[in-house]
N, C-alpha and C positions, 0 to 999 in steps of 0.2 A: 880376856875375852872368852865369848864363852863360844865353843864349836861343838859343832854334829858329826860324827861319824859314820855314816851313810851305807849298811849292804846291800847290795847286788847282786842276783845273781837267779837261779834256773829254779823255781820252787820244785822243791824233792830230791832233786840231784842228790845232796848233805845222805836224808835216810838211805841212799843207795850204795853211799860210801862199806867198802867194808868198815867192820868196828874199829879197829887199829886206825883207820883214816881217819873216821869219825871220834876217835879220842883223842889224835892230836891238834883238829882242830878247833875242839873243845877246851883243851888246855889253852890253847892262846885263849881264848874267853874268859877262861876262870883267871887265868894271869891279869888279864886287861880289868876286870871287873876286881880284881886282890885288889892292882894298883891304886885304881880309878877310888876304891874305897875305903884306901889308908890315905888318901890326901882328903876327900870331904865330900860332897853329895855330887849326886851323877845318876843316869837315866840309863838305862838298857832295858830297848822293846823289842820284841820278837815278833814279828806281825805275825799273824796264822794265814794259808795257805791262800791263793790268788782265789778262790771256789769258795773260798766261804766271802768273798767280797761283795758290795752293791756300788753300782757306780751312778750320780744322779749330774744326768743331764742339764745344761742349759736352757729352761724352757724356749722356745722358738720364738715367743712374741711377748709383749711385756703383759699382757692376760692371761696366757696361758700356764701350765704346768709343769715343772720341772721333771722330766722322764727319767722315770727310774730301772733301771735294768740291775738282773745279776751278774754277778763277773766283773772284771775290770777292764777298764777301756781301752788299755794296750794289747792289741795282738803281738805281743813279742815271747820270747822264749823267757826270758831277761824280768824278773820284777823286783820291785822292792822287798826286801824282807824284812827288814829293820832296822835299827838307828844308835848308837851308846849318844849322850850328848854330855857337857860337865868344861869345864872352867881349866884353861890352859893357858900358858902364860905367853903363846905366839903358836902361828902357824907351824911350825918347826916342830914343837913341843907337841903338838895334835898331830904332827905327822909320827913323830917318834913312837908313839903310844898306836896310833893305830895300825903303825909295821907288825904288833902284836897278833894281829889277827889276817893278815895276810894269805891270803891261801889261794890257789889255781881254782878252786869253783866259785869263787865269787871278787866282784868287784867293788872297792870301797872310794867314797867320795868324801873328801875333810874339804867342810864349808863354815866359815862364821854365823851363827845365827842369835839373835837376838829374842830375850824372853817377851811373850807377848801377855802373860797371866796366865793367870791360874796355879790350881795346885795338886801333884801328884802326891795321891798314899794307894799303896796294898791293902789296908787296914782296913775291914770292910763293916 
């Protein structure tokens, strides 16, 4: 089955880290990401910061326009930041791999998700 690996957490916090903070929880990443890509394909997105986001509205009437604003639609401290996704052999197993990245400034979510299409390349 194939799961998501979900960060959480305070956008900027990470750069504020000292560097020594910031390279060990970097090494969980490159550990998780070595793993993830000696077994076979797998996804790691790093969203960019909540300010560079647009968030579109539910138009209000089934005429009208879908409102578009900048920023995102949660006033919280707390946002997404990004995602590893890739093929595990049970919940246990998505749990094991994402204790890899574990750390006190962010909070991580392992959910089932299912592909819906499409296809990721870098290759531009």
């Amino acid at each position: 089955m194939m799961y998501a690996i979900t960060i959480y957490g305070e956008a900027g916090l990470f750069e504020q880290l000292p560097q020594s903070r910031q390279d060990e929880v970097m090494a969980g990443h490159r550990s998780l990401q070595e793993r993830l890509g000696a077994r076979g394909d797998y996804i790691s997105v790093k969203l960019m910061p909540p300010s560079t986001a647009v968030t579109i509205s539910p138009a209000s009437a089934p005429d009208a326009t879908p409102l578009i604003v900048d920023g995102p639609f949660a006033e919280t401290k707390e946002s997404f930041l990004g995602f590893y996704a890739a093929e595990f052999r049970d919940l246990d197993e998505a749990l094991d791999y994402a204790r890899m990245i574990s750390s006190p400034i962010a909070r991580l979510e392992v959910r089932p998700i299912s592909w819906a299409g499409g296809v990721i390349s870098t290759e531009g």
